[in-house]
Structures are given as structure tokens and as C-alpha cells.
C-alpha positions in Angstrom: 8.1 -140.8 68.0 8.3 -139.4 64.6 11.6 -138.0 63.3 11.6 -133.8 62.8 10.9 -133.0 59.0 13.3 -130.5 57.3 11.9 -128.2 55.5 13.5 -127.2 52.2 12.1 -124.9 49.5 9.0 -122.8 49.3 5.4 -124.4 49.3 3.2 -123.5 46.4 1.0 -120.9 47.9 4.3 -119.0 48.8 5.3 -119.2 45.5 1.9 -118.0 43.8 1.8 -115.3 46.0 5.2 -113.7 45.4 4.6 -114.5 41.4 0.9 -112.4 42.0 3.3 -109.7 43.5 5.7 -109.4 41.1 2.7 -109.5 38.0 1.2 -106.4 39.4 4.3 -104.7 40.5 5.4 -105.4 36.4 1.9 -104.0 35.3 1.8 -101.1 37.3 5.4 -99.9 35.9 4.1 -100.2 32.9 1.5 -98.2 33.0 3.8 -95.8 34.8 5.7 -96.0 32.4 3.7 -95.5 29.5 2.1 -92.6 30.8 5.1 -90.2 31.2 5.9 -91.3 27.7 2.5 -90.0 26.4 3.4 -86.9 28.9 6.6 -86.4 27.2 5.2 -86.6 23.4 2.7 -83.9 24.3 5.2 -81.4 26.5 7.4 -82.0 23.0 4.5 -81.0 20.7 3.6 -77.9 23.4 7.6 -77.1 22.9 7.0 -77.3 19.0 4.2 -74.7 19.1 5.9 -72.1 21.4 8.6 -72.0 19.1 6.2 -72.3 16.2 4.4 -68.8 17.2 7.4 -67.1 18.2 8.9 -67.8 14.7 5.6 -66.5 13.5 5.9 -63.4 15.8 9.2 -62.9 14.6 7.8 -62.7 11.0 4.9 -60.3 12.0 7.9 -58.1 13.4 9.9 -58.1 11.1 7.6 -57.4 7.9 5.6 -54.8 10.4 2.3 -55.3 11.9 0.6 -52.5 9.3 2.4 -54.8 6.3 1.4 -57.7 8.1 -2.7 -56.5 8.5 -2.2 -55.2 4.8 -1.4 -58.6 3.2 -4.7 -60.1 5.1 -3.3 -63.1 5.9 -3.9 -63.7 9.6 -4.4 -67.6 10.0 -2.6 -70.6 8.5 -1.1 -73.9 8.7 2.2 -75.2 9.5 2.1 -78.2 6.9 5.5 -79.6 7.2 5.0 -80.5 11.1 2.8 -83.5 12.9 0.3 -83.7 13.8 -0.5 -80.7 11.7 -0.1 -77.0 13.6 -2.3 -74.2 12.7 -2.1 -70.8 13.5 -4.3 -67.7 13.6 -3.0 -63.9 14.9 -5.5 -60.9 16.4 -4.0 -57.8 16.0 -4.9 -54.7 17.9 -4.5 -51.2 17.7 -3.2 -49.4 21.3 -3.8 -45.6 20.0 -0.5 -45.1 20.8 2.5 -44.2 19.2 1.8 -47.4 16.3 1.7 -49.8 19.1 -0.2 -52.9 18.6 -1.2 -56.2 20.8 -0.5 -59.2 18.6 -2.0 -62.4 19.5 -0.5 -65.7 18.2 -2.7 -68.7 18.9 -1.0 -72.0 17.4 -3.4 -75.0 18.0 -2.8 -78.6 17.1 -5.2 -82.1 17.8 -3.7 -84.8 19.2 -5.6 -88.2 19.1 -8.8 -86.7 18.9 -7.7 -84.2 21.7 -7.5 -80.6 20.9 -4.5 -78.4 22.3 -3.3 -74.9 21.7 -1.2 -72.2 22.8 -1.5 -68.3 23.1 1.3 -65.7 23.2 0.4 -62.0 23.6 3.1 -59.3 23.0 3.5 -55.7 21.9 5.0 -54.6 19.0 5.6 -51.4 17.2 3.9 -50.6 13.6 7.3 -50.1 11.8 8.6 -52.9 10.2 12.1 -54.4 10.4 12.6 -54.3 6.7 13.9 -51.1 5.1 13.8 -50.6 1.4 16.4 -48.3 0.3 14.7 -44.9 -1.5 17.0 -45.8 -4.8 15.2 -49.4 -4.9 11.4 -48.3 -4.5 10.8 -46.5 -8.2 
């Protein structure tokens, strides 16, 4: 009669399968991983051109859309952000009391991806800025 063999330890197909496992559990983090960074950079760029046109609205309401039509500049670039913003405004007339539909568009590319963003709002023809009568000679 043979004597009972003890068995310590792990064999060598248990331990190739739980070093298989924990590979791919490692890779698929990872990837997880690296993905809602990529999401995070581009909900940080769409954050960047909301406030990018509203600071553009803000400027088309406070010079007045008629000043702002007048001057004839209704596109442009925000230079001094990445990956490079540009923006471009519609204007329209709503034949009624100087009320106008502006239209910001801010639009950026992103790895050879191209993203934008639209904001619509209603403002009145009058500008913001008043010039005393002494100061306009």
C-alpha cells in the first residue's frame, strides 16, 4: 500500500490560468480606463465652447446686434485656445420691436474629428453701451 500524498501549493495549469485571468481583467481596465479619459477631455472642450459662445453672445449684446451686423464681422477664431475654436453667428431679423434670433455656432476638430456647438437666443437691437450726447461730437 502506498502512503497518501499531501498536496501543497498550486499545480502549474492553476497558476497560468489565474495569471490569464488577471492579464485580461488588467487590460480591460485599461481600456476602461482610457476611454473615460478621452470622454472627459472632449466633455472639457464641449464645456470650453459653451462658455466660448456665451462670451461671444455676451459681446453681440452688449455692442447691439445692429452695431454688431454693421461692423461685418460675423465669424472668427478663438486663437489663444486648443485645439483651435472657431466661431461664426446668423443673425435674424423677427419684424418685431428690433428683435433678432442670434445664432452662435463655435466648432472645434479634435484628432481629425470635427465637433461644434449651437446656441440660439433672442436679443433686442439696442445695444448695452450708451455714449453720452456731450461725448459723440
Amino acid at each position: 500500500m502506498q502512503p497518501a500524498r499531501h498536496k501543497n501549493g498550486f499545480t502549474l495549469v492553476e497558476t497560468l490560468v489565474a495569471t490569464v485571468i488577471l492579464c485580461s481583467s488588467v487590460l480591460v481596465l485599461g481600456a476602461v480606463g482610457t476611454r473615460c479619459l478621452a470622454q472627459a477631455r472632449l466633455n472639457r472642450q464641449y464645456d470650453l465652447a459653451a462658455a466660448l459662445a456665451d462670451r461671444q453672445l455676451s459681446f453681440i449684446d452688449y455692442l447691439g446686434v445692429g452695431q454688431f451686423i454693421e461692423m461685418g464681422q460675423t465669424q472668427g477664431r478663438f486663437d489663444e485656445f486648443e485645439p483651435g475654436y472657431a466661431w461664426y453667428a446668423i443673425t435674424e431679423s423677427q419684424g418685431v420691436d428690433n428683435l433678432y434670433k442670434v445664432t452662435i455656432t463655435v466648432s472645434w476638430i479634435e484628432r481629425g474629428n470635427g465637433h461644434s456647438i449651437s446656441v440660439d437666443t433672442m436679443l433686442d437691437g439696442m445695444a448695452m453701451l450708451t455714449v453720452p450726447a456731450s461725448e459723440t461730437r
